[in-house]
Backbone atoms as SQL, in Angstrom:
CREATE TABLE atoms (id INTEGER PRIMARY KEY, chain TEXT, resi INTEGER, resn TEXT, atom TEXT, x REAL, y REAL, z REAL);
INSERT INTO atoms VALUES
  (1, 'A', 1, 'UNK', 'N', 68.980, -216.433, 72.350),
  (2, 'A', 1, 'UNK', 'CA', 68.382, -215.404, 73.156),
  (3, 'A', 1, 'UNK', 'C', 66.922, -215.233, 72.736),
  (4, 'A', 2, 'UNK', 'N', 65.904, -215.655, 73.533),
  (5, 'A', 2, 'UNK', 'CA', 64.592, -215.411, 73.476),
  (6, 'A', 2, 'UNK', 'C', 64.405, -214.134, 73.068),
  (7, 'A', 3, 'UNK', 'N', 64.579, -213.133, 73.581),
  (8, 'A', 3, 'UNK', 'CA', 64.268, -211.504, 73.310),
  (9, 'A', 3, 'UNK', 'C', 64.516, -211.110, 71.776),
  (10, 'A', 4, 'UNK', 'N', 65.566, -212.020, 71.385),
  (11, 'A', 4, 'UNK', 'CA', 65.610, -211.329, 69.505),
  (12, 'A', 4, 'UNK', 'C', 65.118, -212.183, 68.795),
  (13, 'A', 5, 'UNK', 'N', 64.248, -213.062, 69.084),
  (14, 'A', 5, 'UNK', 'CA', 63.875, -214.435, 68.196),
  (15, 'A', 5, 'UNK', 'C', 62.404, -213.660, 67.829),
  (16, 'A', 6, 'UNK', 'N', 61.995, -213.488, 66.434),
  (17, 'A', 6, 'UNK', 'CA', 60.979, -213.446, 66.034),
  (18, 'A', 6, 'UNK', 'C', 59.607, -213.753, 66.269),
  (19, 'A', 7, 'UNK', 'N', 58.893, -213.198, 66.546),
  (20, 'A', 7, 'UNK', 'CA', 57.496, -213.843, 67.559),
  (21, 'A', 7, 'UNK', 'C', 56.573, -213.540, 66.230),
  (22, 'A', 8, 'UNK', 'N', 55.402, -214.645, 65.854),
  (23, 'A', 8, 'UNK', 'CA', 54.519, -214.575, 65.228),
  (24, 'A', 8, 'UNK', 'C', 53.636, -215.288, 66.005),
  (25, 'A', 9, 'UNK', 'N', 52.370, -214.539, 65.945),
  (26, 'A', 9, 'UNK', 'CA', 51.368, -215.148, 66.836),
  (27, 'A', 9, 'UNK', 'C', 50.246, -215.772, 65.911),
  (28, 'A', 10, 'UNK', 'N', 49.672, -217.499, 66.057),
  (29, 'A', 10, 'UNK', 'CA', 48.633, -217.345, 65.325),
  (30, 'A', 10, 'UNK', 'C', 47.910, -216.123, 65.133),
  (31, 'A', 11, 'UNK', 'N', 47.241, -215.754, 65.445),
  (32, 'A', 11, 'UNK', 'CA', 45.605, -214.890, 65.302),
  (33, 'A', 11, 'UNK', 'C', 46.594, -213.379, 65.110),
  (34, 'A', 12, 'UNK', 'N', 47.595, -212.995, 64.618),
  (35, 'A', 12, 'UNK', 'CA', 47.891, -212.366, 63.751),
  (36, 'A', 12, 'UNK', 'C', 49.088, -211.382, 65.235),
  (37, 'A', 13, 'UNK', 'N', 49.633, -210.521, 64.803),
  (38, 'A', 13, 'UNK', 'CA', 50.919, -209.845, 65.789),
  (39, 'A', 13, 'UNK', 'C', 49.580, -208.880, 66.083),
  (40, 'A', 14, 'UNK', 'N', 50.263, -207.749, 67.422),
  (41, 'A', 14, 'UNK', 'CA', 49.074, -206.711, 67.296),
  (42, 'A', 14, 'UNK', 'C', 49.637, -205.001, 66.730),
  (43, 'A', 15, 'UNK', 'N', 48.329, -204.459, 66.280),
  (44, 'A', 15, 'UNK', 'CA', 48.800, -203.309, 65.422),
  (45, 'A', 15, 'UNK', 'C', 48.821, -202.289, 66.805),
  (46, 'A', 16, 'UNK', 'N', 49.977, -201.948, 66.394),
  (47, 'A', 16, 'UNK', 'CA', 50.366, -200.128, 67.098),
  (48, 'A', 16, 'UNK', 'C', 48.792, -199.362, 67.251),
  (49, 'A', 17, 'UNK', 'N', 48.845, -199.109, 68.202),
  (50, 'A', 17, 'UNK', 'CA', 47.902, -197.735, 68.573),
  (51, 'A', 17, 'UNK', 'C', 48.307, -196.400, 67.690),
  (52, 'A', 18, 'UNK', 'N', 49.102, -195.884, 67.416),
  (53, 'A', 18, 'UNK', 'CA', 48.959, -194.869, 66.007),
  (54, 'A', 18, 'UNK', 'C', 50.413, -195.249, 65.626),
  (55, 'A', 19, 'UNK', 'N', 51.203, -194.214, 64.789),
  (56, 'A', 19, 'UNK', 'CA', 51.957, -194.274, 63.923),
  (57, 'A', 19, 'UNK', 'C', 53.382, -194.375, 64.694),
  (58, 'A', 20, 'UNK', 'N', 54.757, -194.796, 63.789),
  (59, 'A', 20, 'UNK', 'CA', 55.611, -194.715, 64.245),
  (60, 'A', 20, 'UNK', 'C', 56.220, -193.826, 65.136),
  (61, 'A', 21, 'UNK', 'N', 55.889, -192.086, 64.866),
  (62, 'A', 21, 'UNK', 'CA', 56.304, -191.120, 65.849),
  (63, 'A', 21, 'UNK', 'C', 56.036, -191.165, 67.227),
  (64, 'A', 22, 'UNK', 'N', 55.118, -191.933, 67.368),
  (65, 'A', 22, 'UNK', 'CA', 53.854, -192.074, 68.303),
  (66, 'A', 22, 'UNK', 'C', 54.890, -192.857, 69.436),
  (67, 'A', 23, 'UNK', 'N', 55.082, -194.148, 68.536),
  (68, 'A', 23, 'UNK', 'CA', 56.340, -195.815, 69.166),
  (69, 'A', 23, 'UNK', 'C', 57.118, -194.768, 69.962),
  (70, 'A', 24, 'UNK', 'N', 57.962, -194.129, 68.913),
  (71, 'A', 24, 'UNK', 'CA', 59.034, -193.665, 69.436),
  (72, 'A', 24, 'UNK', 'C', 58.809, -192.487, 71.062),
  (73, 'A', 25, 'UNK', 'N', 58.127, -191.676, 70.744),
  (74, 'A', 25, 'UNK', 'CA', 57.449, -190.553, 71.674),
  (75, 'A', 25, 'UNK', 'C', 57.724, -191.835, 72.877),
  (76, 'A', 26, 'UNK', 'N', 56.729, -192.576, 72.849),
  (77, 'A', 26, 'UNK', 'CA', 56.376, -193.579, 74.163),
  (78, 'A', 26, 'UNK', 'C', 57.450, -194.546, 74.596),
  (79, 'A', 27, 'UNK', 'N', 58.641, -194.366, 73.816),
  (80, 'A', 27, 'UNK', 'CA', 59.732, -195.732, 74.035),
  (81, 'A', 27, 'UNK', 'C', 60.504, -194.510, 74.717),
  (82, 'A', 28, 'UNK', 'N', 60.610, -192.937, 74.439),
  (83, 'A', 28, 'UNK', 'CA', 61.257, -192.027, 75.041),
  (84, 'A', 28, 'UNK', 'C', 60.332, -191.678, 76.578),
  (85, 'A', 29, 'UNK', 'N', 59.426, -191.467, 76.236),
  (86, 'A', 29, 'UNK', 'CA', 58.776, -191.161, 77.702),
  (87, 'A', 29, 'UNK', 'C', 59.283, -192.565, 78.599),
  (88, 'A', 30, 'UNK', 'N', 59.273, -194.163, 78.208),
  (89, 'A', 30, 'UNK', 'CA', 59.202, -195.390, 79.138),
  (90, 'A', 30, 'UNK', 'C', 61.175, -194.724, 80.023),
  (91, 'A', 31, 'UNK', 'N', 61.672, -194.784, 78.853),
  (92, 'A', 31, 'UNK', 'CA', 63.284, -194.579, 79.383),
  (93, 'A', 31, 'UNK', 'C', 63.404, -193.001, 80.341),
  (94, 'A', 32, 'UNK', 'N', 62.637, -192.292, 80.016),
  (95, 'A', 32, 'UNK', 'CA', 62.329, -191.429, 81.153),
  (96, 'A', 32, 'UNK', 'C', 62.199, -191.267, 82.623),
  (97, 'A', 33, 'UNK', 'N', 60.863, -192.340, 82.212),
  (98, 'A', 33, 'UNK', 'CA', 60.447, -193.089, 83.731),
  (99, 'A', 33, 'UNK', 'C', 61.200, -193.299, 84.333),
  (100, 'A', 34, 'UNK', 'N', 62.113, -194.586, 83.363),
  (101, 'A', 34, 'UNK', 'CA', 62.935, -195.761, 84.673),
  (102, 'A', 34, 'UNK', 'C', 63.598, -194.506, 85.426),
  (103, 'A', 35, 'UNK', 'N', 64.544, -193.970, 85.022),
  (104, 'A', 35, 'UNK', 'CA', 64.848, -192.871, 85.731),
  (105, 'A', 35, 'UNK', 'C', 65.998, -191.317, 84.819),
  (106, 'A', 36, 'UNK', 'N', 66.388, -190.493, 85.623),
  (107, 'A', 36, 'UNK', 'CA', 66.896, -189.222, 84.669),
  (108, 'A', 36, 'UNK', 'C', 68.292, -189.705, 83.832),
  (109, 'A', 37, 'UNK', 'N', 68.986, -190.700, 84.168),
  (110, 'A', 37, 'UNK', 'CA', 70.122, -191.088, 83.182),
  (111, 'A', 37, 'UNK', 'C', 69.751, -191.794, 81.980),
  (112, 'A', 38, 'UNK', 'N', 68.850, -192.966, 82.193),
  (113, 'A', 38, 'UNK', 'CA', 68.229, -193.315, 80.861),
  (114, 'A', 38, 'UNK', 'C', 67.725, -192.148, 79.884),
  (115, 'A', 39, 'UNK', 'N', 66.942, -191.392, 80.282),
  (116, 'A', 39, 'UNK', 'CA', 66.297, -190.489, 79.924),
  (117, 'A', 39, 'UNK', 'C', 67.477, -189.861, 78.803),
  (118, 'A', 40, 'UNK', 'N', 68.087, -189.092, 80.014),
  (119, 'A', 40, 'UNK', 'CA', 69.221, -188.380, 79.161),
  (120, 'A', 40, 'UNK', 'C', 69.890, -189.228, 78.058),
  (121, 'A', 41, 'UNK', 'N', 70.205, -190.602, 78.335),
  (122, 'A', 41, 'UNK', 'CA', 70.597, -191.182, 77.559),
  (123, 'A', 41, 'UNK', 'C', 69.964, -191.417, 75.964),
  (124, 'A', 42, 'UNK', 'N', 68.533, -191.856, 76.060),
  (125, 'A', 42, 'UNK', 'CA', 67.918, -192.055, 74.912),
  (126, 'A', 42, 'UNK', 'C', 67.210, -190.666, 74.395),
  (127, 'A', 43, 'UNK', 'N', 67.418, -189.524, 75.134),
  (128, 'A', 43, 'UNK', 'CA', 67.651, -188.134, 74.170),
  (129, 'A', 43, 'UNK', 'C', 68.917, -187.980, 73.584),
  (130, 'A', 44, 'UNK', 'N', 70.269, -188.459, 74.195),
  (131, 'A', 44, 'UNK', 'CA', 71.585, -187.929, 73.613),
  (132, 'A', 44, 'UNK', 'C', 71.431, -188.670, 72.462),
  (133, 'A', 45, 'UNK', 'N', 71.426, -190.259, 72.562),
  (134, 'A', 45, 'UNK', 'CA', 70.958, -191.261, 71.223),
  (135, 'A', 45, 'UNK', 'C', 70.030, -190.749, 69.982),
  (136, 'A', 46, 'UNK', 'N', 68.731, -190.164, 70.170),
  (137, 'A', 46, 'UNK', 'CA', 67.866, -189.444, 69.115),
  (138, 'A', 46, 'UNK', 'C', 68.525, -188.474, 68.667),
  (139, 'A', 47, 'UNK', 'N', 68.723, -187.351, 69.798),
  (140, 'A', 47, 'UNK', 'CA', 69.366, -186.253, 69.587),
  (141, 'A', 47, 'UNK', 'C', 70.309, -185.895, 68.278),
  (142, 'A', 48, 'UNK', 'N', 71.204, -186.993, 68.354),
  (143, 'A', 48, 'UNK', 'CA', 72.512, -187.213, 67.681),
  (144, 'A', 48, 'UNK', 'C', 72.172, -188.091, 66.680),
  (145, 'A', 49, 'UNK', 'N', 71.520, -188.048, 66.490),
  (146, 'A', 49, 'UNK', 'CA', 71.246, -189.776, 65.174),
  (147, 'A', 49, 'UNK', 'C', 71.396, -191.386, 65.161),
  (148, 'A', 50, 'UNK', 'N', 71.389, -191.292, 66.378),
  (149, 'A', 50, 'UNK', 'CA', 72.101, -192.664, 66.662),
  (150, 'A', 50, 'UNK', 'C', 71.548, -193.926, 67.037),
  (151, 'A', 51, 'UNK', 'N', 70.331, -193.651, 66.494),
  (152, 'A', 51, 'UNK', 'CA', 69.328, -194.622, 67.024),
  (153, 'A', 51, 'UNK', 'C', 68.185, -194.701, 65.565),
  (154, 'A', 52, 'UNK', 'N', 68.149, -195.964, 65.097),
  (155, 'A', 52, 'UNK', 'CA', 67.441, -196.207, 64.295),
  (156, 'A', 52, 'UNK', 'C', 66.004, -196.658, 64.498),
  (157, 'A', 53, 'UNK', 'N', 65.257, -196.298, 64.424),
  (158, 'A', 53, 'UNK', 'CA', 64.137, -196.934, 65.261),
  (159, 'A', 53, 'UNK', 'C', 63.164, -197.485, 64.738),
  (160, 'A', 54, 'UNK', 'N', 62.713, -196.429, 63.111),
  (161, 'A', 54, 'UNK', 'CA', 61.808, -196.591, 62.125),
  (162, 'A', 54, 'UNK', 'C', 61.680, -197.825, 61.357),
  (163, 'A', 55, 'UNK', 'N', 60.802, -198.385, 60.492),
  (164, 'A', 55, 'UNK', 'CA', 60.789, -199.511, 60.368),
  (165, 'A', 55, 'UNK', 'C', 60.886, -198.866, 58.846),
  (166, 'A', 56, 'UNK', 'N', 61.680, -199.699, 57.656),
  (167, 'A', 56, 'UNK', 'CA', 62.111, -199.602, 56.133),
  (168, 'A', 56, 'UNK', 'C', 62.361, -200.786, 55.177),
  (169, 'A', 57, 'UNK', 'N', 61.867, -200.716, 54.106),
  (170, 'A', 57, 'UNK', 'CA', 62.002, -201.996, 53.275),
  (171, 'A', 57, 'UNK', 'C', 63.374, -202.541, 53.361),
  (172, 'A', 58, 'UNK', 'N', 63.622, -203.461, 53.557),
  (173, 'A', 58, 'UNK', 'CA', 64.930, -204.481, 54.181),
  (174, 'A', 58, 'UNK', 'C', 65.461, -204.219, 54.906),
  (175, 'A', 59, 'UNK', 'N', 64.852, -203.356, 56.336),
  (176, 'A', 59, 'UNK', 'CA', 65.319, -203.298, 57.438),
  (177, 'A', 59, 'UNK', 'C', 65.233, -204.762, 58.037),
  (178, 'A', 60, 'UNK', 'N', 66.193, -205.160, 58.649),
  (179, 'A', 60, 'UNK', 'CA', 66.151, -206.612, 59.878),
  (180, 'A', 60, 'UNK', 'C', 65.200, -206.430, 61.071),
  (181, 'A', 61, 'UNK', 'N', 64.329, -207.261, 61.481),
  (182, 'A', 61, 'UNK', 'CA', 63.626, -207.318, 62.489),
  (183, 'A', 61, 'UNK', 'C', 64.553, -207.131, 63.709),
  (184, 'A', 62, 'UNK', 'N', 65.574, -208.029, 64.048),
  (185, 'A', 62, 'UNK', 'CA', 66.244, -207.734, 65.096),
  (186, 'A', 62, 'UNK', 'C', 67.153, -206.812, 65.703),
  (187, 'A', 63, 'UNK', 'N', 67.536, -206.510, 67.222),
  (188, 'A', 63, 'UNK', 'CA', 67.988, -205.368, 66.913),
  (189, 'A', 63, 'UNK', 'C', 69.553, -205.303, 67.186),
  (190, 'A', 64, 'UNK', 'N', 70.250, -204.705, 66.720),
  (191, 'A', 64, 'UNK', 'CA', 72.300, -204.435, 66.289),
  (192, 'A', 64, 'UNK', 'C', 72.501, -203.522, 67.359),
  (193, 'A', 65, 'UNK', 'N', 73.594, -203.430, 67.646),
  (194, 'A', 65, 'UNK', 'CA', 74.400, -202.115, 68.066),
  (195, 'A', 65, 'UNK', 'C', 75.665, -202.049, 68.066),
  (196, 'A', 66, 'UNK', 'N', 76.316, -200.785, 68.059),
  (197, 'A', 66, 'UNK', 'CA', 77.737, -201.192, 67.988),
  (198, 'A', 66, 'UNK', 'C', 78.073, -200.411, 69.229),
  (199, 'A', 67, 'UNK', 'N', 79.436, -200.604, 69.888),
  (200, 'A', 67, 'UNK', 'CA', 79.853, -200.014, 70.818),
  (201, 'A', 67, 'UNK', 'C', 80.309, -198.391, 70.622),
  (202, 'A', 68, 'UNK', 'N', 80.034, -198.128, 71.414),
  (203, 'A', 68, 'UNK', 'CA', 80.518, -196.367, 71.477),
  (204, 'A', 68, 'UNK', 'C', 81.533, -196.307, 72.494),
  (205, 'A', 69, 'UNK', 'N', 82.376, -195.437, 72.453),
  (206, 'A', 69, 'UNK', 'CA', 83.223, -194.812, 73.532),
  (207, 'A', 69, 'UNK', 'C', 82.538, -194.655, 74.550),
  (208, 'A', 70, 'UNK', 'N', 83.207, -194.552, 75.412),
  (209, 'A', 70, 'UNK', 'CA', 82.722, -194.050, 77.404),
  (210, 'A', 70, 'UNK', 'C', 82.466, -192.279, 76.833),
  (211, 'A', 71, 'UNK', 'N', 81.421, -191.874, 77.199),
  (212, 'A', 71, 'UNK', 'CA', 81.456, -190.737, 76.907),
  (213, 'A', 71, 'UNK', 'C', 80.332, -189.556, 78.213),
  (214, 'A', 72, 'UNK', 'N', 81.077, -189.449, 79.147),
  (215, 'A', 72, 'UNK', 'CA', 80.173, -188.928, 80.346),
  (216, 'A', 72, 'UNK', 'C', 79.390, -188.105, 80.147),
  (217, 'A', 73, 'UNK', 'N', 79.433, -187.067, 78.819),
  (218, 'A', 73, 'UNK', 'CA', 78.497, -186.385, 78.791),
  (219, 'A', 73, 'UNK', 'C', 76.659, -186.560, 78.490),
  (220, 'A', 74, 'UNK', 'N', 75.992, -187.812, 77.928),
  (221, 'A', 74, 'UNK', 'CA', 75.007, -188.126, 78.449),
  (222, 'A', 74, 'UNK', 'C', 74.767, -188.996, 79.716),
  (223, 'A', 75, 'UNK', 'N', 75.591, -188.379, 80.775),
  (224, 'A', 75, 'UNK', 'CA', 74.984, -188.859, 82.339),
  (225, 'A', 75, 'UNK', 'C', 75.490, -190.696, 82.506),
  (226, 'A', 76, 'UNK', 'N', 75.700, -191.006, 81.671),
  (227, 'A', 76, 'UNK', 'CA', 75.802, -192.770, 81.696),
  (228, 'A', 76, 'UNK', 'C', 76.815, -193.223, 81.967),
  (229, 'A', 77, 'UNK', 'N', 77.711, -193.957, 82.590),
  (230, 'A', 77, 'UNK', 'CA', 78.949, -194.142, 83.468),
  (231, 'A', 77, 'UNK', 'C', 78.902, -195.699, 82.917);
């Protein structure tokens, strides 16, 4: 899968426009956009702890998940 394969660019990766809170703020506003179930969704995910996002010494670049129950109350079917 292309999407989890490590990308290094010669002339170096590019740096974030400010700090991690910042990533996150803007990865919540993008899931907003698409539309109000995402939204709800990646607030119930923060909300609740359930989303790792921050970057930590021997954290893995790529990204995991595990399955959750069907759970209708963040809007997601």
């Amino acid at each position: 899968m292309a999407y989890a394969e490590k990308r290094v660019f010669p002339y170096g990766n590019a740096i974030p426009a400010d700090g991690e809170d910042f990533m996150v703020r803007q990865a919540q506003k993008m899931y907003h956009d698409l539309s109000p179930g995402t939204g709800e969704f990646i607030d119930f995910m923060t909300g609740h702890g359930l989303m790792d996002l921050k970057n930590k010494p021997g954290k893995a670049s790529a990204g995991y998940m595990s399955a959750l129950p069907v759970r209708r109350q963040y809007g997601v079917s």
